[in-house]
C-alpha positions as protocol buffer text, in pm:
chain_id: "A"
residue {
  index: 1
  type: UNK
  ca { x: 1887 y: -438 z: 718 }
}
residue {
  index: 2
  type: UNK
  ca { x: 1867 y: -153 z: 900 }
}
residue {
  index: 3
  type: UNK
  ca { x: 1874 y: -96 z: 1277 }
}
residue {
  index: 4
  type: UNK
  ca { x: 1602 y: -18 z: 1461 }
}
residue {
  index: 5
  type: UNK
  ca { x: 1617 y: 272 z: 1667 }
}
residue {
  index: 6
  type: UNK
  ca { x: 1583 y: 256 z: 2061 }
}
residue {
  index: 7
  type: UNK
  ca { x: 1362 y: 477 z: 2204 }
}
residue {
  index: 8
  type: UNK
  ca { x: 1468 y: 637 z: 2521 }
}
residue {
  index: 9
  type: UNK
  ca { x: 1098 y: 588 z: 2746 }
}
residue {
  index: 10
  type: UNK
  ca { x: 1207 y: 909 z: 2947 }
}
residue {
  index: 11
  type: UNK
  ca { x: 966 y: 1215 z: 2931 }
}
residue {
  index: 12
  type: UNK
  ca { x: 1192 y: 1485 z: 2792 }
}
residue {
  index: 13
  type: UNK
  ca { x: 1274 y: 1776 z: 3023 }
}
residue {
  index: 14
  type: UNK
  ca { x: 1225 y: 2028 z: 2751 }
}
residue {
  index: 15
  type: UNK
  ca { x: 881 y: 2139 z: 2704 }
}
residue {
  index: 16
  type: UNK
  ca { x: 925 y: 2361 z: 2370 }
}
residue {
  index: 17
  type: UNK
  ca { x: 1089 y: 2125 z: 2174 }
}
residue {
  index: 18
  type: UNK
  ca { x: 1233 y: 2262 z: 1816 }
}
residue {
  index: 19
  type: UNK
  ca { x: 1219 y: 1958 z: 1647 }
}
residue {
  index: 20
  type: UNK
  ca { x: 1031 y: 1638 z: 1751 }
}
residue {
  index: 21
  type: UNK
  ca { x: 995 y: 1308 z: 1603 }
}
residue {
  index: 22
  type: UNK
  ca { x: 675 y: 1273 z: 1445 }
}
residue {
  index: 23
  type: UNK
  ca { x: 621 y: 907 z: 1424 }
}
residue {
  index: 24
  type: UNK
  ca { x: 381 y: 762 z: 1205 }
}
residue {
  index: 25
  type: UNK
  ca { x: 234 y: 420 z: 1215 }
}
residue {
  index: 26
  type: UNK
  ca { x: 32 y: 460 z: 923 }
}
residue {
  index: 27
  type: UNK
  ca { x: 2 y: 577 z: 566 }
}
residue {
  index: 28
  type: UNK
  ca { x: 269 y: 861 z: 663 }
}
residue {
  index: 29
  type: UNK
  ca { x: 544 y: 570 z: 703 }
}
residue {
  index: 30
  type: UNK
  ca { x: 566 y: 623 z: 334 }
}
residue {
  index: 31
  type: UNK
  ca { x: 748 y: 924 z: 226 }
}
residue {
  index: 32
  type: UNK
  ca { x: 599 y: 1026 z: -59 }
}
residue {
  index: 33
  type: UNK
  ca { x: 232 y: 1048 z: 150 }
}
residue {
  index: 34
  type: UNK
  ca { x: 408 y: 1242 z: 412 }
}
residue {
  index: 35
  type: UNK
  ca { x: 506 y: 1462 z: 150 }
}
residue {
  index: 36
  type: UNK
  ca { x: 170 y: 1555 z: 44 }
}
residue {
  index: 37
  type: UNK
  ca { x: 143 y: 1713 z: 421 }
}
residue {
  index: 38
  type: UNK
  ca { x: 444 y: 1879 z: 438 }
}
residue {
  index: 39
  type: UNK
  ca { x: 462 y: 2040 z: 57 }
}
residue {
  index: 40
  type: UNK
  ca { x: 95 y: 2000 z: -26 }
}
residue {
  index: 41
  type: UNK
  ca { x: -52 y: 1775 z: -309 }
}
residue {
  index: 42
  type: UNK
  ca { x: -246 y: 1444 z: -357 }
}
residue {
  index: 43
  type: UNK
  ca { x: -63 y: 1121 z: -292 }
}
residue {
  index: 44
  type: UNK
  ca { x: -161 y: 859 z: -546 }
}
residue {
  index: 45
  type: UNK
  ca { x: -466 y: 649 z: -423 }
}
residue {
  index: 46
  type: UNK
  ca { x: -631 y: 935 z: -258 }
}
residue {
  index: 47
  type: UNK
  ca { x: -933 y: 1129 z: -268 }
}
residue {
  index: 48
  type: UNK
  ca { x: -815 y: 1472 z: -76 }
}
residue {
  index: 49
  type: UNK
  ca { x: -571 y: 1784 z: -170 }
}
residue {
  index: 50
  type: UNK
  ca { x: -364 y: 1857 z: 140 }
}
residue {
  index: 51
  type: UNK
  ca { x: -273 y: 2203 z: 203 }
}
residue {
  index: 52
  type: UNK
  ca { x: 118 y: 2081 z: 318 }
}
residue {
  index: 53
  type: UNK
  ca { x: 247 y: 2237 z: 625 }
}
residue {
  index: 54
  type: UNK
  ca { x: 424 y: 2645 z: 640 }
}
residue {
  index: 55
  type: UNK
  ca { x: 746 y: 2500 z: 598 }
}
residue {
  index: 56
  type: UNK
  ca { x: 791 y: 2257 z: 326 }
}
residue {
  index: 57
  type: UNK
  ca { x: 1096 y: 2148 z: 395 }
}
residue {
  index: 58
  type: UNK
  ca { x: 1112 y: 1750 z: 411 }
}
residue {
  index: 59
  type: UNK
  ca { x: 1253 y: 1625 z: 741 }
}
residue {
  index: 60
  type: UNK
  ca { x: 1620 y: 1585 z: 839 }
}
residue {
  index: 61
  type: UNK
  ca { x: 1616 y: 1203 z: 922 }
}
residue {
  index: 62
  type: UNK
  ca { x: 1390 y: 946 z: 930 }
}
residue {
  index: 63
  type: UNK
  ca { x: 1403 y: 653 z: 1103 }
}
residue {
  index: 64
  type: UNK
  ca { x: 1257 y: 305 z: 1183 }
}
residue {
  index: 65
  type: UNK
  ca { x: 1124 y: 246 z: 1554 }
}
residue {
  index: 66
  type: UNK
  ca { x: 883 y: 49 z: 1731 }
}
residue {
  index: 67
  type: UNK
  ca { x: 645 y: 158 z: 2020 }
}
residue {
  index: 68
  type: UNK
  ca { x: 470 y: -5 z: 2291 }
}
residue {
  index: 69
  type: UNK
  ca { x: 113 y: -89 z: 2181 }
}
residue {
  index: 70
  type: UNK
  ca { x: -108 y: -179 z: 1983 }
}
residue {
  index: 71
  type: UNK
  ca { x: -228 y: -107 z: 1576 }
}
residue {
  index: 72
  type: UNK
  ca { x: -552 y: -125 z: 1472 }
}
residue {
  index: 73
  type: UNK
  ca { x: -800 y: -7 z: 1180 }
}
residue {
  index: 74
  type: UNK
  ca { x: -1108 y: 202 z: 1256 }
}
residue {
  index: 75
  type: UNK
  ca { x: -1374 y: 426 z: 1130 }
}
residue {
  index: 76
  type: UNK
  ca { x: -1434 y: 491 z: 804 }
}
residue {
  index: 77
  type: UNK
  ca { x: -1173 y: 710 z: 554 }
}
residue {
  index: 78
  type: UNK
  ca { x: -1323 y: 881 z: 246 }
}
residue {
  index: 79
  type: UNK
  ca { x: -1030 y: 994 z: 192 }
}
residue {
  index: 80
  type: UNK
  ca { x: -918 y: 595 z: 75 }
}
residue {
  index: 81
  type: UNK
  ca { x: -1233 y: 396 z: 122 }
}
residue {
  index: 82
  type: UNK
  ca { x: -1144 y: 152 z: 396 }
}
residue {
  index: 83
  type: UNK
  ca { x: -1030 y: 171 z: 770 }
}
residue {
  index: 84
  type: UNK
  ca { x: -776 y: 423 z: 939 }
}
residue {
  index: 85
  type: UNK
  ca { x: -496 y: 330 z: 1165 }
}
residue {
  index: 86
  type: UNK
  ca { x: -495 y: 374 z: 1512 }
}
residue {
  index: 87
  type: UNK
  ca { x: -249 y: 343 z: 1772 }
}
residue {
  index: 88
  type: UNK
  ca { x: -353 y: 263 z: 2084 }
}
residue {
  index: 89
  type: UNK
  ca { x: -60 y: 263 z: 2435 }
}
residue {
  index: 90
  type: UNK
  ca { x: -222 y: 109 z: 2644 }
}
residue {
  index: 91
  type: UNK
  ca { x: -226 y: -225 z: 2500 }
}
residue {
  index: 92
  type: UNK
  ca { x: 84 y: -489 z: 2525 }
}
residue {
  index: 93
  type: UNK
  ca { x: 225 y: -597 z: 2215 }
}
residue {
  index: 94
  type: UNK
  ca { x: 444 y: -354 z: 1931 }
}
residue {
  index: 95
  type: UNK
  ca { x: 393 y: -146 z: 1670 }
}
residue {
  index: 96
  type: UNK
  ca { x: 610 y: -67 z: 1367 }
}
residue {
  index: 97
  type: UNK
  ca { x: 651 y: 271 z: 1296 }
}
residue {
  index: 98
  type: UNK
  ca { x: 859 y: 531 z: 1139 }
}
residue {
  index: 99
  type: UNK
  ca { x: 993 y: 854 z: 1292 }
}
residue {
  index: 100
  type: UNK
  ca { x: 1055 y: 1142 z: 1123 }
}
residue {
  index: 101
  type: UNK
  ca { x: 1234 y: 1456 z: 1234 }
}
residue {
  index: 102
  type: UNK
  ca { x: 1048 y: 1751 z: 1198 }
}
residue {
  index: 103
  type: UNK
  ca { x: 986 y: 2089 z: 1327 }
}
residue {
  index: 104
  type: UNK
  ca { x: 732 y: 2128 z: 1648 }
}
residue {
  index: 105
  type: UNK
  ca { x: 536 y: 2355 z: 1384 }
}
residue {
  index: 106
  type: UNK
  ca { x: 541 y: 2128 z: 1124 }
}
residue {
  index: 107
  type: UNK
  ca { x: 409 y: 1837 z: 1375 }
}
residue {
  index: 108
  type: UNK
  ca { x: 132 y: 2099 z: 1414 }
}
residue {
  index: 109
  type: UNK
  ca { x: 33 y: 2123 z: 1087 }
}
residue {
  index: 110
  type: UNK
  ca { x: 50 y: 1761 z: 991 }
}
residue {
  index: 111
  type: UNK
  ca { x: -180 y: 1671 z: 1308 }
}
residue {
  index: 112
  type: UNK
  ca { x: -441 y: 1927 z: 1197 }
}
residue {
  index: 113
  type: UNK
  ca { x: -468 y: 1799 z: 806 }
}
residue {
  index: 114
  type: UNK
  ca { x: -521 y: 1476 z: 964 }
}
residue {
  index: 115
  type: UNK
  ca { x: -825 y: 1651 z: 1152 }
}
residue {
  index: 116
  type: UNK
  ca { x: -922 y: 1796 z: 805 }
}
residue {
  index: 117
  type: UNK
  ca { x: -849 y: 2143 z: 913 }
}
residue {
  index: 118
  type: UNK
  ca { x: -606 y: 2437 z: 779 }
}
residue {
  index: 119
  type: UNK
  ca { x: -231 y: 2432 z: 908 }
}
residue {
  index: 120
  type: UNK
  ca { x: -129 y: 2726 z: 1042 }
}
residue {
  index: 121
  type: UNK
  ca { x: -201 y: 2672 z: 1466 }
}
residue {
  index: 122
  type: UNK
  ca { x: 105 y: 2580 z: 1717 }
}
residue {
  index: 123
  type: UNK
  ca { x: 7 y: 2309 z: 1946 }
}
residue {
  index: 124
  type: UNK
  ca { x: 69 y: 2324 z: 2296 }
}
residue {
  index: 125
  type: UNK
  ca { x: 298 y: 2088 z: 2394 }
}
residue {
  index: 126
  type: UNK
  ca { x: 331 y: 2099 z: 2754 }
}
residue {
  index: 127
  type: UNK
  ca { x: 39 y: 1847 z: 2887 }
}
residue {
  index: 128
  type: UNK
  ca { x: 161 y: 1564 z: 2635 }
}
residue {
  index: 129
  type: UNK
  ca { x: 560 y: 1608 z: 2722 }
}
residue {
  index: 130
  type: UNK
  ca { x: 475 y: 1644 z: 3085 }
}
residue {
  index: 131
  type: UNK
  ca { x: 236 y: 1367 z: 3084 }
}
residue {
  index: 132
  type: UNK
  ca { x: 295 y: 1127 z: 2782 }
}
residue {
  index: 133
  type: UNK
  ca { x: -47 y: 1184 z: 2702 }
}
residue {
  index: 134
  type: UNK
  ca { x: -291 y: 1498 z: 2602 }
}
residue {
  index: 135
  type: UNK
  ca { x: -663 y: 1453 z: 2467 }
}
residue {
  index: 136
  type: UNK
  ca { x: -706 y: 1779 z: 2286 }
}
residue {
  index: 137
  type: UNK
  ca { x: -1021 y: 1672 z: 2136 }
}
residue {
  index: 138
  type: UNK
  ca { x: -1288 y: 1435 z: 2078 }
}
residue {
  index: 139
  type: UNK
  ca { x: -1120 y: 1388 z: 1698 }
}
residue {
  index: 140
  type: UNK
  ca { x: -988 y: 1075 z: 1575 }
}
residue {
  index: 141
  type: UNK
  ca { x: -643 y: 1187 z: 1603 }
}
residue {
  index: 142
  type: UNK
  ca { x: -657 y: 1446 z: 1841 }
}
residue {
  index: 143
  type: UNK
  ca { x: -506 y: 1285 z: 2144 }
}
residue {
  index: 144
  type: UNK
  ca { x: -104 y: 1354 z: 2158 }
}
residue {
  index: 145
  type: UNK
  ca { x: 101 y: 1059 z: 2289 }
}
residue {
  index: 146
  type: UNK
  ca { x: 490 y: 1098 z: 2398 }
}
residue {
  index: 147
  type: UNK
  ca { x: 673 y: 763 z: 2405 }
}
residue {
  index: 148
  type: UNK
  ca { x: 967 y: 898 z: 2513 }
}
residue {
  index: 149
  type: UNK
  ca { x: 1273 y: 1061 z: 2346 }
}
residue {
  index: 150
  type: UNK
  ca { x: 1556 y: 998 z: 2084 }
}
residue {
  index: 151
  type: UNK
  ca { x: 1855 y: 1178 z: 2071 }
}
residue {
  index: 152
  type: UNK
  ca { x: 1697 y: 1376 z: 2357 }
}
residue {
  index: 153
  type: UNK
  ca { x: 1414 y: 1475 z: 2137 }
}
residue {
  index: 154
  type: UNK
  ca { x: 1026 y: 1383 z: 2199 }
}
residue {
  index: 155
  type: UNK
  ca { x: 902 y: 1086 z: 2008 }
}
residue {
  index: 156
  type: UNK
  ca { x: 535 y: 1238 z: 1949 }
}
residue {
  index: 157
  type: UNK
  ca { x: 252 y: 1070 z: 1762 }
}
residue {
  index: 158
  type: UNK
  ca { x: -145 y: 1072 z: 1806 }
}
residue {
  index: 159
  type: UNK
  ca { x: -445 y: 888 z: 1818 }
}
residue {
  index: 160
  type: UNK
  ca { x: -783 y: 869 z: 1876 }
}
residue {
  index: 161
  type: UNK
  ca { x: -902 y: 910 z: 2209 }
}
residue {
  index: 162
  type: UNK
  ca { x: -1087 y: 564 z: 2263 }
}
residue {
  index: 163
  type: UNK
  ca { x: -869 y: 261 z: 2297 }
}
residue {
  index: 164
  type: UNK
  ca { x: -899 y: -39 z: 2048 }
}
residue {
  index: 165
  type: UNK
  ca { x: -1134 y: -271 z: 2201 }
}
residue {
  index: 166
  type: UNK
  ca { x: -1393 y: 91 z: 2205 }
}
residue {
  index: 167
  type: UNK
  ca { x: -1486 y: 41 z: 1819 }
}
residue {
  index: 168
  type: UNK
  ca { x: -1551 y: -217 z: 1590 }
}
residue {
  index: 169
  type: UNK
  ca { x: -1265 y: -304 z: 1354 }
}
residue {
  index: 170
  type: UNK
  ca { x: -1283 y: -177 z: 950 }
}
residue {
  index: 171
  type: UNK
  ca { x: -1095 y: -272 z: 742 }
}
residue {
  index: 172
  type: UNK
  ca { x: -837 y: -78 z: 535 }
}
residue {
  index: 173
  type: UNK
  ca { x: -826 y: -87 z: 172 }
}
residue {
  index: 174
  type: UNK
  ca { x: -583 y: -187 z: -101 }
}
residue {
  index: 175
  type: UNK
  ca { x: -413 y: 179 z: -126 }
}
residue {
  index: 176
  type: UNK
  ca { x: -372 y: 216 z: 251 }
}
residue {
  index: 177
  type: UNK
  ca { x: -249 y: -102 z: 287 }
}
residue {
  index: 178
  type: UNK
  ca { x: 28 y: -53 z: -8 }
}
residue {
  index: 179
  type: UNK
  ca { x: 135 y: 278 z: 150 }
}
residue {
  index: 180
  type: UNK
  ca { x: 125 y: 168 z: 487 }
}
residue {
  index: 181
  type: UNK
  ca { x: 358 y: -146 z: 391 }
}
residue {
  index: 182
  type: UNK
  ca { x: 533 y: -2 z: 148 }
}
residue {
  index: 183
  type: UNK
  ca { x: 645 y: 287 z: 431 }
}
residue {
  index: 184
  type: UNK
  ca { x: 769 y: 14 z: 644 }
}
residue {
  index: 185
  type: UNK
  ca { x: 915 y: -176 z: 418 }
}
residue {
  index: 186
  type: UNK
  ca { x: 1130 y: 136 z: 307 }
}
residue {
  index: 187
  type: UNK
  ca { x: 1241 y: 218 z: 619 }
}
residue {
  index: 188
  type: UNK
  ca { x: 1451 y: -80 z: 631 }
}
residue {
  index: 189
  type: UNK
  ca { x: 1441 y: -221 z: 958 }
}
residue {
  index: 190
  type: UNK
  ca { x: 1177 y: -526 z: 848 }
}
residue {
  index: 191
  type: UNK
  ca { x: 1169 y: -751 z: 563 }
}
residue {
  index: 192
  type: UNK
  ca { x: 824 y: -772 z: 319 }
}
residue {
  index: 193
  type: UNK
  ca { x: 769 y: -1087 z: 480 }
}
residue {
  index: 194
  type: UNK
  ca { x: 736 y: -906 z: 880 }
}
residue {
  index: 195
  type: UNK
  ca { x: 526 y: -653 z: 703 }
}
residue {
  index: 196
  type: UNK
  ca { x: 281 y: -838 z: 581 }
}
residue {
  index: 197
  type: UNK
  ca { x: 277 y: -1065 z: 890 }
}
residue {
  index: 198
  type: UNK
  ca { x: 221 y: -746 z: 1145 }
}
residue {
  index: 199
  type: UNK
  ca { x: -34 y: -578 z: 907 }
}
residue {
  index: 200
  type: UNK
  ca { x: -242 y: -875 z: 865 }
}
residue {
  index: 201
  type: UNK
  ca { x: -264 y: -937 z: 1178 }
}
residue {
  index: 202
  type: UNK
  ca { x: -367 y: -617 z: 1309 }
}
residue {
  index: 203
  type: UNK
  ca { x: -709 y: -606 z: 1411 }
}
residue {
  index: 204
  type: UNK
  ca { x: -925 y: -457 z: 1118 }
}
residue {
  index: 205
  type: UNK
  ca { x: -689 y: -593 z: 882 }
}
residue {
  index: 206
  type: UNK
  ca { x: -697 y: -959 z: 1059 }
}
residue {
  index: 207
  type: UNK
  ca { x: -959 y: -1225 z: 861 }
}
residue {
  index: 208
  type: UNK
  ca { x: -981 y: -983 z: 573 }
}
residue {
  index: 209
  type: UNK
  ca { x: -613 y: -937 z: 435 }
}
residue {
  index: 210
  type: UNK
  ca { x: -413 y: -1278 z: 437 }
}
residue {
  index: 211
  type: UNK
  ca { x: -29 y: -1216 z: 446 }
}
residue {
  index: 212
  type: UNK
  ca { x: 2 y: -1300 z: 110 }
}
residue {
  index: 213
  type: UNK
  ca { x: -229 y: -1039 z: 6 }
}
residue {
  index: 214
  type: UNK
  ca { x: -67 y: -807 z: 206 }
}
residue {
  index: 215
  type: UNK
  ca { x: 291 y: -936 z: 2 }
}
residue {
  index: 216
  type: UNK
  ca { x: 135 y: -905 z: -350 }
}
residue {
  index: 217
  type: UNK
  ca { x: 71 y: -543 z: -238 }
}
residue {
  index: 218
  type: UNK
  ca { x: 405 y: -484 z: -170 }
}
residue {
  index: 219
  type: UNK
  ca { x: 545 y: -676 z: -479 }
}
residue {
  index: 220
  type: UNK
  ca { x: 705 y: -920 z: -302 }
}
residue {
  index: 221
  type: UNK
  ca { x: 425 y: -1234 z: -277 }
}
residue {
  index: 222
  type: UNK
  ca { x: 244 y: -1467 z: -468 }
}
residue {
  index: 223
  type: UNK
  ca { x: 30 y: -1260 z: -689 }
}
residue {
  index: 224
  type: UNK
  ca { x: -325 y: -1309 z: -554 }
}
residue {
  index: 225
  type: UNK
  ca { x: -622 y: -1115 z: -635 }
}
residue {
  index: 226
  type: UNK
  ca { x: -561 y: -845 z: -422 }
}
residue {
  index: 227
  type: UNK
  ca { x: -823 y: -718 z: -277 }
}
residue {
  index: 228
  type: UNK
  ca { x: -988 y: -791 z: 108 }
}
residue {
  index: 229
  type: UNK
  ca { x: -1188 y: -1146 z: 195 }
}
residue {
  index: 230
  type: UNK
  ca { x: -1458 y: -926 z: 387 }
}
């Protein structure tokens, strides 16, 4: 297994980072979705073409963390027919995620084809490194969040701006799921049997995926019938 990395929960001092960590706690744990950001393309089990980001270059390292909070599945995806993830700090518990090193531009670029919108727009960093928060729009994932630093570089993710108990819970479908799991499962920190554990009982997820479903997904449980109770 693979250690997890420790996350430093210091604000870093620089505020125009080079490289960041973008961490994903979602469908971008898996590398081959991320990729579809960064060089452009449609991962399987999606309905969109993403742009990718102005440099294509995959990142440097990526590695397996966890942050404070809490994951949950919201709103409604067309892009895979089910629930979104959401991260939200302010609520105890952890989340497994995945951080990948990437340029401050690319960050930007990923964060607005997650908004549906053309790459190409810096983000100002300032508020969120400053702060550990930044609500740059109403959008699902426009708030920035800063858990702190590794290697004495910002640990940056975002959100929506509502916390979890704000929306009802949706769940996500069989193709998020896999490429959610699948992401976590390959960044070798957690065992298929963890996975499917923390992702069932996420709320969204919880009363509609079991853990073995979850498991079959990931091709290491019982085979079931694979699909949601709900």
């Amino acid at each position: 297994m693979k250690a997890l990395r420790s996350i430093d929960s210091t604000l870093p001092s620089e505020r125009r980072p080079e490289r960041v960590w973008y961490t994903s706690y979602g469908s971008n744990t898996h590398l081959d979705r991320l990729a579809a950001y960064i060089r452009g393309g449609r991962p399987l089990g999606a309905a969109r073409e993403y742009p990718g980001c102005r440099d294509p270059a995959m990142p440097t390292q990526s590695v397996p963390v966890e942050l404070t909070g809490a994951m949950y599945f919201a709103t409604w995806s067309p892009v895979w027919g089910g629930g979104r993830a959401f991260y939200d700090p302010r609520v105890s518990g952890r989340v497994m995620a995945r951080a990948h090193l990437v340029t401050a531009e690319q960050f930007a670029d990923i964060a607005a084809q997650e908004m549906y919108r053309e790459p190409g727009t810096d983000l100002d960093l300032t508020g969120v490194l400053a702060r550990g928060r930044a609500v740059l729009g109403e959008g699902r994932y426009e708030t920035l969040v800063c858990a702190g630093q590794v290697d004495r570089m910002p640990v940056l993710t975002f959100t929506a701006p509502w916390g979890m108990t704000d929306v009802q819970g949706v769940p996500p479908s069989a193709s998020y799921v896999r490429f959610l799991g699948l992401g976590l499962l390959s960044a070798g920190a957690w065992d298929s049997e963890a996975v499917a554990a923390y992702v069932a009982a996420c709320p969204g997820a919880a009363g509609h995926w079991s853990e073995q479903e979850v498991a079959a997904l990931l091709g290491r449980g019982r085979r079931t019938s694979g699909g949601p109770k709900g």
